[in-house]
C-alpha angles and dihedrals in degrees: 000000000000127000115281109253122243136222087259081070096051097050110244129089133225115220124181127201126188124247129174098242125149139220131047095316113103111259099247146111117215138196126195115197116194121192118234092260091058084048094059094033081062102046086040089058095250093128093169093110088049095068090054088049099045085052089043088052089046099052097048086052090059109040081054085059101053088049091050080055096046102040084224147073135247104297094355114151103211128140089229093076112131092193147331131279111238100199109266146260137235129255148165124243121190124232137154084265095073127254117341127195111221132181113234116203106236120210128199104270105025131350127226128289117234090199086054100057100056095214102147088064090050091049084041090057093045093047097057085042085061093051090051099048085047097062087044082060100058098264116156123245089235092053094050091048085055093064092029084061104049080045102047112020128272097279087084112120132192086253093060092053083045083055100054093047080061094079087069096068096069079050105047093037089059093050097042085049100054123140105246097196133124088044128086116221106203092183130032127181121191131187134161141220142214120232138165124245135185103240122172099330097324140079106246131183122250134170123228098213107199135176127215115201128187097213117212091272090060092239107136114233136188102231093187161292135247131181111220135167095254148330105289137142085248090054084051100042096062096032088067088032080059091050099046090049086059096054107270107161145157096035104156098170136043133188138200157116111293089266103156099213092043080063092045096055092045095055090048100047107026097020086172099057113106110222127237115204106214101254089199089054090042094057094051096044083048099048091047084074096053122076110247091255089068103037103084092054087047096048090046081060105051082049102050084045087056100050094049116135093227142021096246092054082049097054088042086050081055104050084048092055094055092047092059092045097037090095107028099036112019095165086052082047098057093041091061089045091052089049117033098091085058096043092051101041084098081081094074085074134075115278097250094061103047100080096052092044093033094085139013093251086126099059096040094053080054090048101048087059089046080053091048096057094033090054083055091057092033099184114030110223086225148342091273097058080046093053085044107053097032086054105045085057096049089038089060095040099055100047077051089056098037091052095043139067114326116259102218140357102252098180101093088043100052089038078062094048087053100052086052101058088044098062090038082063095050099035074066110125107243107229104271120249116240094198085064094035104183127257103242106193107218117192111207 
């Protein structure tokens, strides 16, 4: 009979840290690191590593758990020991993996208890979290059922995974329903996306519409999604309307693609808002009108006109483009001529937040994750798996924005916002006096 194997044959590695918790869990933290191969061994169906990572859990759970009773380590001289460790002895936990032998650390006067410690509920928690972390990844449904059946018998369906992803909706529709009060959103980008949906028999196509805000404090934030039946200045209309009735407010800014009833809805939900034509959406739409011998100097030019220091050399940058395309591409030329004031509004703001504000990079690098996942699904059962999917994502994705690094410096920004509203209070008409009534020159 040969040696059993460890988790050093299996490729991952168990590391405990120490934590001050109370109660009949160990005291222990501990971290479990796969290579790339077990991941794939999992997601292919070959479990025969899982039952040496769940022992080897197990046992460093319980080896946590001897050193919480006797105030000491293994071979630690303190004169805080409560007692003395007398080898182990061997034992069987059940999983749905099936029987595992486990070492259980034995004391001078009584040993430890596996029932007490509660471990397989714990194991059972983390295992449906993983599930669930798997299929916000992009794993297929097909690929989870092939671990939930080697976990939980064959009579596992799609529709039971299905079922377990479920427990993410209470989750994502309190999140996506948030009251967004209480905090000011200077800029605010929004984008949508098609998608596909099962409707009624067919497979229809729907858009997830989403906005993406930099509070005053320059933490990006994801304000929210919506899935609606198309683009259209009605879908965008309510879907601001939404976001004002939770609380969205101070948004002085607003980027996005030329979608015009993107602009309708803007002028009638945030009329104070000033628009910022995607610069990055605008060059391609340009260049598709210019044969390819011309596009590289063109492009040399836009690029030269967004990187101006100031707004003046940009509007000069611009006269110059349409100069050049007055007499080759007169359409291009009066495209730029419709659109250079909103593509160089950005200007109104200091120099270090243009180019972050300047195009919806920002949004599209968020969408192409939200593609990756949704290519893995292909078609979505509902709106709601949709909503699902698409927010625990997003969900994910903005606490991890708004704990991490800050987006943008807002205090000269705010410092100008302030100024403003200070000279629109002065610039106030004082009541006229009617005792020195004013001399008003007519000329008949």
């Amino acid at each position: 009979m040969g040696r059993q194997k460890s988790h050093r044959d299996f490729g991952y590695s168990v590391v405990t840290e120490k934590t001050q918790t109370e109660g009949v869990i160990p005291v222990a933290k501990t971290k479990v690191t796969l290579d790339g191969e077990i991941v794939q061994s999992l997601l292919g169906g070959d479990l025969t590593c899982l039952q040496s990572v769940v022992k080897d859990l197990i046992e460093h759970a319980l080896e946590a758990k001897a050193e919480e009773i006797l105030q000491a380590e293994r071979y630690e001289r303190t004169p805080e020991r409560k007692g003395y460790r007398n080898g182990y002895r061997s034992r069987w936990v059940m999983t749905r993996l099936g029987r595992i032998p486990v070492r259980v650390p034995q004391m001078r006067g009584g040993g430890l208890d596996t029932q007490e410690l509660k471990l397989l509920p714990r194991f059972e928690q983390a295992f449906l979290l993983t599930l669930l972390e798997m299929v916000i990844n992009g794993v297929s449904t097909r690929k989870v059922r092939r671990v939930v059946e080697e976990l939980c018998g064959q009579d596992v369906s799609k529709s039971t995974v299905s079922r377990l992803c479920g427990l993410l909706h209470g989750r994502v529709a309190e999140w996506n329903e948030r009251s967004l009060e209480g905090t000011d959103y200077p800029f605010l980008q929004a984008d949508a996306l098609v998608i596909r949906v099962r409707e009624n028999g067919k497979v229809v196509k729907k858009v997830i519409q989403l906005a993406i805000g930099v509070s005053e404090a320059g933490y990006r934030e994801v304000l929210g999604l919506r899935v609606a039946r198309q683009e259209s200045d009605v879908s965008w209309t309510e879907f601001f309307t939404w976001l004002n009735r939770r609380g969205l407010s101070g948004v002085d800014y607003v980027t996005s693609d030329d979608h015009e009833g993107l602009k309708l809805a803007l002028g009638k939900t945030l009329p104070h808002a000033e628009w910022q034509r995607c610069q990055t959406h605008f060059s391609r739409n340009l260049l598709d009108k210019l044969h390819k011998k011309d596009r590289q100097q063109v492009h040399a030019m836009l690029k030269y006109m967004y990187d101006a220091p100031t707004k003046e050399k940009a509007q000069e940058a611009a006269e110059e483009i349409m100069d050049f395309l007055e007499e080759r591409y007169p359409e291009a030329m009066e495209l730029l001529d419709n659109a250079k004031d909103d593509l160089l509004a950005v200007y109104d703001l200091p120099a270090h937040c243009r180019k972050k504000m300047r195009t919806t990079n920002m949004t599209e690098r968020t969408n192409e994750e939200i593609r990756r996942r949704e290519r893995v699904i292909r078609i979505f059962p509902n709106d709601a798996s949709a909503r699902m999917l698409v927010g625990a994502y997003l969900q994910e994705l903005s606490e991890e924005w708004i704990s991490g690094r800050r987006y943008m410096d807002m205090a000269e920004i705010l410092e100008a916002k302030a100024e403003q509203e200070r000279k629109k209070k002065a610039s106030v008409k004082r009541p006229v006096n009617m005792s020195q009534p004013e001399v008003v020159a007519v000329n008949l």
